[in-house]
C-alpha positions as CSV (number, residue, x, y, z in Angstrom):
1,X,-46.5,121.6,-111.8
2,X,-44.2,121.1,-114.6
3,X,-44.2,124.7,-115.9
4,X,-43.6,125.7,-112.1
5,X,-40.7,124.0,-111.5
6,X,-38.9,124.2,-114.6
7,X,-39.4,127.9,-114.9
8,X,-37.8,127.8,-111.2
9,X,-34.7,126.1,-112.7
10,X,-34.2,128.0,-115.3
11,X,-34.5,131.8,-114.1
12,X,-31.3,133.2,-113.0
13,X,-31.4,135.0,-109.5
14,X,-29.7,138.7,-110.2
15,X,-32.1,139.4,-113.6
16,X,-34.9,137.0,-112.8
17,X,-35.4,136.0,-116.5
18,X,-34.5,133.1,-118.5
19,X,-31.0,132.2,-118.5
20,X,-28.8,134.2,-121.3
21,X,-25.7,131.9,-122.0
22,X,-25.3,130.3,-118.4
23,X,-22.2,129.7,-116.4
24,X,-21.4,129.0,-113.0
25,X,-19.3,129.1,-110.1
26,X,-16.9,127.2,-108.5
27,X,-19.9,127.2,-105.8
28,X,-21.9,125.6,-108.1
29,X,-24.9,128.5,-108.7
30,X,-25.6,128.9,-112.2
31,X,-26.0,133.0,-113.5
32,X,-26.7,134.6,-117.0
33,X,-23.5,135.5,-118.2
34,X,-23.2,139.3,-118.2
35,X,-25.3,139.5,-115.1
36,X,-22.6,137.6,-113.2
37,X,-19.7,139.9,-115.0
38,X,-21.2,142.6,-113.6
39,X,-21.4,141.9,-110.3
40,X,-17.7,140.9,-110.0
41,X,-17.1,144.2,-112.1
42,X,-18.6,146.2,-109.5
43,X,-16.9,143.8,-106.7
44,X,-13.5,144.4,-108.6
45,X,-13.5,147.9,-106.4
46,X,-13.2,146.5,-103.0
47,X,-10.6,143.2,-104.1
48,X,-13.4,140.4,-102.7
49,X,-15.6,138.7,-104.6
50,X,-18.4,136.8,-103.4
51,X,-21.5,134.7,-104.8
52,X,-24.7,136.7,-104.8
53,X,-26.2,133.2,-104.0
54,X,-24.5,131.5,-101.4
55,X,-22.3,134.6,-100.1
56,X,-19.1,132.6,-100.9
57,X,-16.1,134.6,-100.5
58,X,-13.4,134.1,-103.4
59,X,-10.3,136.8,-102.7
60,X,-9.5,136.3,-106.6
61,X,-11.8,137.2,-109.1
62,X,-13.6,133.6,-109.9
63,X,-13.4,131.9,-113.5
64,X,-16.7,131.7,-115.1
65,X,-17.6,128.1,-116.2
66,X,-19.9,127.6,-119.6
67,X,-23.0,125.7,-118.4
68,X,-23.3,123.6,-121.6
69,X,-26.0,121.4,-120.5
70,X,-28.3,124.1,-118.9
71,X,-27.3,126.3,-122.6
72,X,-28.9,123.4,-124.7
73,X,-31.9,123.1,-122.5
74,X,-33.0,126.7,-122.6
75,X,-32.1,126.5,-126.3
76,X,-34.0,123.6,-126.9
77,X,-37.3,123.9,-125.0
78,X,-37.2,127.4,-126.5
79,X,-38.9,130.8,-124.1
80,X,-42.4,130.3,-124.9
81,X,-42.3,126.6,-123.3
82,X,-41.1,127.4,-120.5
83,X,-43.1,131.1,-119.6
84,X,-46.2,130.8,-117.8
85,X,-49.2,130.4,-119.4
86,X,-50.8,133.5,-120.7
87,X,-54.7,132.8,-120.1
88,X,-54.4,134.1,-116.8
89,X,-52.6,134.8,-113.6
90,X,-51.1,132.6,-111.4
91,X,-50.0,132.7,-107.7
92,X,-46.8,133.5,-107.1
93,X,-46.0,131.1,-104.0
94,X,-48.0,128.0,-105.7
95,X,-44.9,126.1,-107.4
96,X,-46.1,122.6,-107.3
97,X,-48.6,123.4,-109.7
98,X,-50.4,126.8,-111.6
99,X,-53.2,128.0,-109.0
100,X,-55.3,131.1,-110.3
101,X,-54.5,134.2,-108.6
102,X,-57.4,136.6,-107.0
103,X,-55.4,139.5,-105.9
104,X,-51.6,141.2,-106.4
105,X,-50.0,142.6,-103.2
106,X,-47.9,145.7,-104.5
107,X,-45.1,145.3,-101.7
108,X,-44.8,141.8,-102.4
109,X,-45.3,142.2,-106.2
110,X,-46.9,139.0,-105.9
111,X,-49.9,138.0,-107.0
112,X,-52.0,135.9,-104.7
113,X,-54.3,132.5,-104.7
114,X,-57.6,132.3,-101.7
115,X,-55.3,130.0,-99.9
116,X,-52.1,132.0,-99.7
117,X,-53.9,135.5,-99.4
118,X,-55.3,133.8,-95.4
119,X,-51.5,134.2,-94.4
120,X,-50.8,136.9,-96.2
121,X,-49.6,139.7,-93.9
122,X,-52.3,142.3,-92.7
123,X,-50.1,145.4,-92.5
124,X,-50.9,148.3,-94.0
125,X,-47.9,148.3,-95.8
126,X,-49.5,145.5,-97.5
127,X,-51.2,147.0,-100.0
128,X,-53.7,144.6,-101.6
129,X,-54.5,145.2,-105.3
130,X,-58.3,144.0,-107.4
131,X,-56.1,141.1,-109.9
132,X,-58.2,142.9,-113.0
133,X,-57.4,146.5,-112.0
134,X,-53.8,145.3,-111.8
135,X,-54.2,143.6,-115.2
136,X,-55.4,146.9,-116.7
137,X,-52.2,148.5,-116.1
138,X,-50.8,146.3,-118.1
139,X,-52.9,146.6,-120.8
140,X,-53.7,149.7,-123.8
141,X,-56.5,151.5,-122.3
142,X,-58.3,151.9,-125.9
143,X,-56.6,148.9,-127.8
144,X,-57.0,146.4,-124.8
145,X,-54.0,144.9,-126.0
146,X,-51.3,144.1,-123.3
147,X,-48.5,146.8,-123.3
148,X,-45.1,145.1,-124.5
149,X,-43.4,147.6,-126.4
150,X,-41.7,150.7,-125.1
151,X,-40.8,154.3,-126.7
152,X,-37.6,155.4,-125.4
153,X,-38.1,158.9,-127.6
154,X,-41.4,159.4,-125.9
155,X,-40.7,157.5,-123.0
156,X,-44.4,155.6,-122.7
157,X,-45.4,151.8,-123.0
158,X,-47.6,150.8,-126.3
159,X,-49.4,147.9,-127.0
160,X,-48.7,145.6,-130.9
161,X,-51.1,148.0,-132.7
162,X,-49.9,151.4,-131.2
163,X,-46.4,150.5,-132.4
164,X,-48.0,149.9,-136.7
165,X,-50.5,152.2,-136.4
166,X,-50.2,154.8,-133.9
167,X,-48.1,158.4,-133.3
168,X,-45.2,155.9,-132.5
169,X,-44.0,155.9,-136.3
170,X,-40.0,156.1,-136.9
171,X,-39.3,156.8,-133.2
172,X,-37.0,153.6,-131.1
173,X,-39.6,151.2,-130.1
174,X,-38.3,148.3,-128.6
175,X,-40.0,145.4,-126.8
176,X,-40.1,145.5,-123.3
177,X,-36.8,143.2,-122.7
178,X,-35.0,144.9,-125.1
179,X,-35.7,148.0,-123.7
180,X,-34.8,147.0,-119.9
181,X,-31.6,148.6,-119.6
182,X,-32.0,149.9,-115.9
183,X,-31.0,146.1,-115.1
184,X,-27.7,146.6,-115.1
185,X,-28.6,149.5,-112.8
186,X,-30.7,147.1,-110.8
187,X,-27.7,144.8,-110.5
188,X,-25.2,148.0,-109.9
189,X,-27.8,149.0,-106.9
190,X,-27.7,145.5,-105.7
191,X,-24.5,145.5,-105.2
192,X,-24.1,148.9,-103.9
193,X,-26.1,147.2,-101.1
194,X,-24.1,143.9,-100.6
195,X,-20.9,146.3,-100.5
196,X,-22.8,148.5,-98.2
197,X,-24.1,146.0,-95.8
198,X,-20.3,144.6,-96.1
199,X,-19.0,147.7,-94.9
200,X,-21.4,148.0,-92.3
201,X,-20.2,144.3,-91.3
202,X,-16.6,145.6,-91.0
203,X,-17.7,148.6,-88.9
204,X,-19.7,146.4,-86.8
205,X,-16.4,144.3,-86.2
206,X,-14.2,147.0,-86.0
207,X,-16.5,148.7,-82.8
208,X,-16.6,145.0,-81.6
209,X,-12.4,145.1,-81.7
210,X,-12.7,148.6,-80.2
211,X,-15.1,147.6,-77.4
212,X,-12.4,144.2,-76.6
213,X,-10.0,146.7,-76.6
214,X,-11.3,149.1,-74.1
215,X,-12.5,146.1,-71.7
216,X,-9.0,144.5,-71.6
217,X,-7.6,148.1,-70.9
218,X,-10.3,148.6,-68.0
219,X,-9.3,145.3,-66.5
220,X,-5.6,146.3,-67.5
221,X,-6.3,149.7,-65.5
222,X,-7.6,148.1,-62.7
223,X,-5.4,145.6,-62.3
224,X,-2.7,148.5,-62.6
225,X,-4.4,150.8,-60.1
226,X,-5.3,148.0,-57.7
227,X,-1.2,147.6,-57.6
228,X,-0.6,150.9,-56.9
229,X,-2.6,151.0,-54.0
230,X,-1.5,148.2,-52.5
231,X,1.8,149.9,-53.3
232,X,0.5,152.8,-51.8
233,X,-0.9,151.2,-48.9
234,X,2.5,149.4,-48.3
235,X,4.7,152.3,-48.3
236,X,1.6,154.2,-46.1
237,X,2.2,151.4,-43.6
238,X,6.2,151.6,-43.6
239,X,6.1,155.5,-43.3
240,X,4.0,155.0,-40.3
241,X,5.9,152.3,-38.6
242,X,9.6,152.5,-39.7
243,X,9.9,156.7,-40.2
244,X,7.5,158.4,-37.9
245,X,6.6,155.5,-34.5
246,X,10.2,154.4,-35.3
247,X,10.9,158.5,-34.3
248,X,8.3,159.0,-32.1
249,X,10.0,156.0,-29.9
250,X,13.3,157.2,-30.6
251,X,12.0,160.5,-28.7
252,X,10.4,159.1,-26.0
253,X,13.5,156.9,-25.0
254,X,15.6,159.6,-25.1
255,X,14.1,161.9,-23.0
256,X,12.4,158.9,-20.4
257,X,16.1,157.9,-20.5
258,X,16.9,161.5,-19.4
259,X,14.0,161.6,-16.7
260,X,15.0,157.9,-15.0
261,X,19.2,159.6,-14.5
262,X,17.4,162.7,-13.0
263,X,15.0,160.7,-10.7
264,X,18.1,158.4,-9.6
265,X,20.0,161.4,-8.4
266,X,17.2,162.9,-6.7
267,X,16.6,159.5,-4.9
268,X,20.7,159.0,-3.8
269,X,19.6,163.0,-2.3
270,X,16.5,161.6,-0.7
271,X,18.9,158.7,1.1
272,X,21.5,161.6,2.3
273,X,18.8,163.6,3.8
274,X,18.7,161.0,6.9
275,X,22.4,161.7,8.1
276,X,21.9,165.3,7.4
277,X,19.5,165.8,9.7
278,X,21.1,163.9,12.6
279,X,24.2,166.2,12.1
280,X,22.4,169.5,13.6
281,X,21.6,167.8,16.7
282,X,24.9,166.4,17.4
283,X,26.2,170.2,16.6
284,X,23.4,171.4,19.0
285,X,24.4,169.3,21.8
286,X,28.4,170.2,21.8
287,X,29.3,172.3,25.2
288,X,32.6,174.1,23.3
289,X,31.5,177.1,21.2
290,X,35.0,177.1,19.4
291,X,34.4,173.5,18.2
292,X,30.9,174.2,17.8
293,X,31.9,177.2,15.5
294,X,34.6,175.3,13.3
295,X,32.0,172.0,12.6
296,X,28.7,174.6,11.9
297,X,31.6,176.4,9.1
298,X,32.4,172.8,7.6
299,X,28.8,171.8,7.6
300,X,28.0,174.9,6.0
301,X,30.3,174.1,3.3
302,X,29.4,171.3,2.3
303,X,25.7,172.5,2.3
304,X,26.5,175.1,-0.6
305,X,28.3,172.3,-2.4
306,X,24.9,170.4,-2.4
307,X,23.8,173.4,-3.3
308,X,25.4,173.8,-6.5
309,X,24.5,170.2,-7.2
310,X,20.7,171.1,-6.1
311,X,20.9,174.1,-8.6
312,X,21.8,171.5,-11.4
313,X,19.4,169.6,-10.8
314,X,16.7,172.9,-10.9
315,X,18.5,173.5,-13.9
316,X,17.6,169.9,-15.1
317,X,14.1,169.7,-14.2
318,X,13.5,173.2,-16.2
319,X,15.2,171.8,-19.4
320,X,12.7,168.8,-19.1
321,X,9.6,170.7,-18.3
322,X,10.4,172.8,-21.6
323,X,11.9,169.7,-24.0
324,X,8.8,167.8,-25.0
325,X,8.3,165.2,-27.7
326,X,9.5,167.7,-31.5
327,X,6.4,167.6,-33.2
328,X,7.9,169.9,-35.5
329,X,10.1,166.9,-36.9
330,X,8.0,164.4,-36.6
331,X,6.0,166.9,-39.0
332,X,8.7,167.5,-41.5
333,X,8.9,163.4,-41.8
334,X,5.5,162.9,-42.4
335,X,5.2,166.0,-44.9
336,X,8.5,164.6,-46.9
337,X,6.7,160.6,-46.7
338,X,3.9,162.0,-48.3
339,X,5.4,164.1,-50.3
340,X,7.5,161.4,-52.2
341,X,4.0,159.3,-51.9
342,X,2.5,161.4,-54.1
343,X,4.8,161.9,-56.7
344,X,5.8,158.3,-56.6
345,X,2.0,158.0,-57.8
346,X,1.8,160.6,-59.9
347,X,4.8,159.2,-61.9
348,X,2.8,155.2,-61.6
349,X,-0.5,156.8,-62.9
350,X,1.1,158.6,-65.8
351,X,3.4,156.2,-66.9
352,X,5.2,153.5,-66.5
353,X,8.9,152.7,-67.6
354,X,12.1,154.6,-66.9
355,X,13.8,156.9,-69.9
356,X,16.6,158.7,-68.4
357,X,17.6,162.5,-70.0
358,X,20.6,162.8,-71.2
359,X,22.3,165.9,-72.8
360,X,24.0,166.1,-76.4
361,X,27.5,167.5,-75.9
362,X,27.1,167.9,-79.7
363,X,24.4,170.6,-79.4
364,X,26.2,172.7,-76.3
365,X,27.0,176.1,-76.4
366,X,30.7,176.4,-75.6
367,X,29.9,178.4,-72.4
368,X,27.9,175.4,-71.4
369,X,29.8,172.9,-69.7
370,X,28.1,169.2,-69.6
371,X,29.0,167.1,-66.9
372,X,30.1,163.3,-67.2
373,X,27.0,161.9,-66.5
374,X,25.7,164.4,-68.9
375,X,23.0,165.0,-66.8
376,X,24.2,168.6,-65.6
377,X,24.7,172.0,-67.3
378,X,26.8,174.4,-65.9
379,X,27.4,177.9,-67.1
380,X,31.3,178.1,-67.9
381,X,33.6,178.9,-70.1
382,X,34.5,175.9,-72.2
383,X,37.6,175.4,-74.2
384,X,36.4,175.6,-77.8
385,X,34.3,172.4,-79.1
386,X,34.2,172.2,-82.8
387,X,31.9,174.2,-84.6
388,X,29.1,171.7,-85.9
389,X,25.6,172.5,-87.4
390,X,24.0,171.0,-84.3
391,X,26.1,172.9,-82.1
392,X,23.8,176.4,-80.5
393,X,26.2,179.4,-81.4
394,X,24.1,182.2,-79.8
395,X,22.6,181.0,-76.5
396,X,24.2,179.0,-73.9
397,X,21.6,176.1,-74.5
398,X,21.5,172.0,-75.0
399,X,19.2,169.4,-76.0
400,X,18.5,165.8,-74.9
401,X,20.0,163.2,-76.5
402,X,16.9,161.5,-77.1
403,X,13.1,162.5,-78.2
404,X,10.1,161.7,-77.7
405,X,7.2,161.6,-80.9
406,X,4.7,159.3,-78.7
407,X,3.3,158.3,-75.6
408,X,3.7,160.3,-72.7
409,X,6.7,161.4,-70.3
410,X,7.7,163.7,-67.9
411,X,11.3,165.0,-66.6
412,X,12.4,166.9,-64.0
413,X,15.4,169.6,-63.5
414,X,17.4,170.7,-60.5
415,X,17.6,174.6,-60.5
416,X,21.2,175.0,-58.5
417,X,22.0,178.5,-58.0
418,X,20.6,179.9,-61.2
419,X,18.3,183.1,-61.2
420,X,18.5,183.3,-65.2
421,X,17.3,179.9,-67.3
422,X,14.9,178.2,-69.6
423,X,13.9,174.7,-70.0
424,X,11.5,173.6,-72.3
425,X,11.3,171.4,-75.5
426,X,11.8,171.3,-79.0
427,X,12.0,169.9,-82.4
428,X,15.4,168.5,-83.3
429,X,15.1,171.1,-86.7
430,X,15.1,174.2,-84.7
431,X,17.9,176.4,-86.0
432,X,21.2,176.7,-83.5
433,X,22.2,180.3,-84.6
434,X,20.2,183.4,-85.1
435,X,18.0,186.0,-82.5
436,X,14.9,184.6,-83.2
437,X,15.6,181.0,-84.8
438,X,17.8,179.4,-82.4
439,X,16.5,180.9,-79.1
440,X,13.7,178.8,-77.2
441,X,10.7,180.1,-77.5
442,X,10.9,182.5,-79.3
443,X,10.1,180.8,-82.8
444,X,7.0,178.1,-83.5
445,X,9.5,175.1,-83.0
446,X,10.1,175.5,-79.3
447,X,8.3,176.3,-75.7
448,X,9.6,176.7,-72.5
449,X,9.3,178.1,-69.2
450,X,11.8,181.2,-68.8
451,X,12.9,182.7,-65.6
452,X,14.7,185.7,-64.9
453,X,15.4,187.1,-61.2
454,X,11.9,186.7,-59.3
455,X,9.6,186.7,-62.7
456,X,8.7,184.0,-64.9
457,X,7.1,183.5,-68.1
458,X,6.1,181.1,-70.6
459,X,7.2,181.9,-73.7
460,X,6.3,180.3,-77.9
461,X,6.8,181.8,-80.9
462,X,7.5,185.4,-79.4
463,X,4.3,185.3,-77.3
464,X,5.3,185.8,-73.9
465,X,3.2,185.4,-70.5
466,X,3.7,186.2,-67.3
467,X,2.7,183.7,-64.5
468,X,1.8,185.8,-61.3
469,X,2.2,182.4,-58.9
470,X,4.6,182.8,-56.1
471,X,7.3,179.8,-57.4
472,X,9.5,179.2,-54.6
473,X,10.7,176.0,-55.3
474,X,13.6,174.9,-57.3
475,X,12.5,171.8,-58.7
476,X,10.3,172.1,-61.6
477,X,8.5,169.0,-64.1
478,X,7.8,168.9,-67.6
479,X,5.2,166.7,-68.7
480,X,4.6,166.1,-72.3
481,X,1.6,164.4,-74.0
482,X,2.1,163.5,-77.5
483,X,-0.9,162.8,-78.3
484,X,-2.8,165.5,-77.1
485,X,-0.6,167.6,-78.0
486,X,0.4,169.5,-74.9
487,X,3.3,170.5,-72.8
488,X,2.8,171.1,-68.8
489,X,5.0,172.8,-66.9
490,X,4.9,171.8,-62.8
491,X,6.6,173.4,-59.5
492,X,7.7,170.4,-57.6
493,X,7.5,171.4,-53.9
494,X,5.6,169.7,-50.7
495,X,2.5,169.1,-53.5
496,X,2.5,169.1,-57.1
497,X,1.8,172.5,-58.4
498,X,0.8,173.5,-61.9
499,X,2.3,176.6,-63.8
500,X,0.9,176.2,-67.6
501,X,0.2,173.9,-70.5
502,X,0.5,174.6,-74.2
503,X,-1.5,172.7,-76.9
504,X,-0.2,172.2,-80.0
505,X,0.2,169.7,-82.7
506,X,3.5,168.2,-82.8
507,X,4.7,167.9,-86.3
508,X,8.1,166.7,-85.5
509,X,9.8,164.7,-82.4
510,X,10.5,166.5,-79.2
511,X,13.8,167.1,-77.7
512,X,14.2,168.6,-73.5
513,X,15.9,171.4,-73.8
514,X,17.8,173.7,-71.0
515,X,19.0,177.3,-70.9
516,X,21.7,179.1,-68.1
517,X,22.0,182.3,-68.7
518,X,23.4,183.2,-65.1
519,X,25.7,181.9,-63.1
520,X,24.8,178.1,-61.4
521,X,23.7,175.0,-63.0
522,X,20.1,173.0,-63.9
523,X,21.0,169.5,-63.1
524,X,18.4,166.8,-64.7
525,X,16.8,164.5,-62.0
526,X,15.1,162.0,-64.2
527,X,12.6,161.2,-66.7
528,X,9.9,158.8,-67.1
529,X,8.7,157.4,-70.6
530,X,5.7,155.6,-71.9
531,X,5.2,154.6,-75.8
């Protein structure tokens, strides 16, 4: 009992032998010195240190302590007091006192007593070695002498007599401690593991951030999208009530209005029609033809002057029967609601945030003239601007003020007139003079959508295609998306119409850029931003 727990004391935990000049640690767990150096030598490479006992974290490597009083103990009581007793083997897991051993498990490397070997596991992996067929191995086969020294020339164990008498003669023996120098690769493997299971602990907590991260976005998303469709829903509601029932009624007054003054006239007719036909009579029953004659004429006159008031009223009734309700408005305001419905939610579900487009004067080509919102580019002689680097000498082109080198954003442009432009985007170190370095597209830091007359074409680096879609539409978006690297190119017109998309990877920010080369302007409607 005494030999078990005082050999428990005094065996340090990284080498499992005897304490070699002990220190400890602030913790309080005691190590053999160079054991302990080594393991905060290895931790030295990842700037955190922690106990190989306790697992306490230190972010500065800890001072080793002298363990003066656990020194003079192991000093004093000397090795061969305090190792196990060499008459025979002893279970591993018996500490309160020495219990023969009957067999050694060789996953455990333990040996075990009767009473421990009933618990012991029954796996296969298990693997449960006769104690005397284990206790050969660790003795000469011919001496019988147990095997404590090592040749590191011949690299094979030898017993006391081997090493005086045997082949063994002038090469390194050592004894079997001496020659254990794969400890300090058992200690370097150990602690390739605690780093690696550390990593594996900051991986596992960098996923868990990621995971947090995408389930605040998906109720960040919802929230957003449940918005928008109440949005949505609202504005769905308002088109139908304030723009298109609000017409409809506006319709239906008007003509019921028309109906009710044409129905009143008809009615004052109806009233007349009673005198009218007393009249004849009283012309029937007169015994002078001459008056007879003269009354028939004046009756007769004012007959064809209803008459002319009948045919406005025929005229009348055929207007109504061919003015009904104009579907064909009422059409064009629902078309033009849900028009502006979608690409209200196109802009919501892309981003969110206003960046307005505004041109550089500073990069205008004198035959460019920039209006004073600077949101217009006309083509038009300019009085001379001074000649700057930034300035395009060439082409009649301009860049936005501003760029974008995150996020996503899209901005739209006005085509006024103009059967000869470009707009597109580019880097901010595209070159403003030269054929091929300053004109958009056709060089690696610009892309753009080019038309000329009834064609168009998307255009980079000199590679030119040609779209074969019908554009009719004036109005056209481009979308950028930093971080997939691509620029979309959209006809705005009753729907949202794609033209092309580039993919790249952006190595500089991105500037809008425009292009007239006819007569007419390209006015910029907007822009939205999101970073």
């Amino acid at each position: 009992m005494a030999f078990a727990n005082l050999r428990k004391e005094l065996v340090c935990s990284i080498c499992l032998n005897i304490y070699t000049d002990p220190v400890n640690l602030k913790c309080g767990h005691n190590f053999c010195q160079v054991c302990i150096s080594c393991v905060l030598d290895t931790q030295e490479r990842t700037g955190v240190y922690s106990c190989p006992e306790c697992r306490t974290v230190h972010h500065k490597r800890p001072e080793l302590q002298r363990n003066f009083t656990l020194r003079n103990i192991v000093t004093n009581l000397g090795s061969s007091e305090i190792n196990w007793p060499e008459t025979g083997t002893y279970c591993t897991y018996c500490i309160e006192a020495p219990v023969p051993a009957v067999v050694y498990c060789l996953l455990c490397e333990a040996s075990l007593c009767h009473n421990h070997l009933k618990v012991h596991s029954k796996s296969s992996e298990h693997t449960l070695s006769d104690l005397s067929t284990f206790q050969k191995n660790k003795k000469h086969s011919i001496h019988d002498k147990i095997l404590e020294c090592y040749c590191t020339k011949d690299d094979t164990f030898m017993c006391g007599f081997c090493k005086v008498n045997g082949a063994h003669q002038g090469h390194n023996v050592k004894s079997l401690y001496e020659s254990f120098d794969k400890k300090d690769t058992l200690i370097n493997g150990i602690h390739k593991f605690f780093t690696e299971r550390k990593e594996l602990e900051v991986r596992i907590q960098s996923l868990l951030k990621h995971k947090r991260t995408i389930l605040e976005k998906a109720i960040s998303e919802r929230k957003s999208f449940t918005a928008l469709f109440k949005d949505f829903w609202g504005q769905l509601e308002e088109l139908e009530k304030k723009d298109l029932l609000s017409e409809i009624s506006r319709q239906e007054e008007k003509l019921s209005s028309q109906v009710s003054d044409l129905i009143r006239q008809l009615e004052i007719r109806m009233k007349n029609m009673a005198g009218k036909i007393l009249y004849p009579k009283e012309l029937y029953n007169l015994t002078d033809p001459q008056m007879t004659l003269q009354e028939s004429s004046k009756s007769y006159l004012r007959d064809a002057e209803e008459g002319d008031i009948e045919d406005r009223e025929t005229q009348a009734m055929h207007i109504l029967d061919r003015d009904d309700l104009d579907l064909t408005g009422i059409s064009h305001i629902l078309h033009k609601g849900l028009s502006d419905l979608i690409f209200g939610i196109n802009g919501g579900i892309c981003m969110q945030g206003a960046a307005d487009i505004l041109l550089d004067i500073n990069t205008a080509h004198n035959e460019l003239y920039i209006s004073e919102d600077r949101k217009t580019a006309i083509r038009s002689p300019h009085k001379s601007r001074t000649e700057t680097p930034e300035r395009f000498m060439d082409y009649p082109q301009v860049l936005s003020s501003g760029s974008f080198s995150s996020g996503q954003c899209f901005w739209d442009v006005d085509i006024e007139g103009s059967e000869c432009w470009i707009v597109g985007m580019c880097y901010p170190s595209i070159n403003r003079a030269g054929v091929f370095q300053s004109a958009i597209g056709l060089n690696k830091k610009s892309w753009c959508l080019y038309r000329d007359g009834h064609c168009h074409f998307v255009i980079h680096d000199t590679k030119v295609t040609r779209l074969h879609d019908n554009i009719s539409s004036d109005r056209i978006r481009v979308y950028l998306d930093c971080e997939a690297g691509q620029i979309s190119f959209y006809e705005l017109g009753l729907s949202i119409h794609h033209l092309h998309t580039f993919s790249d990877t952006f190595a500089e920010p991105l500037h809008a850029a425009l292009g007239v080369w006819g007569s007419g302007c390209i006015k910029v409607s907007g822009g939205n931003l999101k970073v």
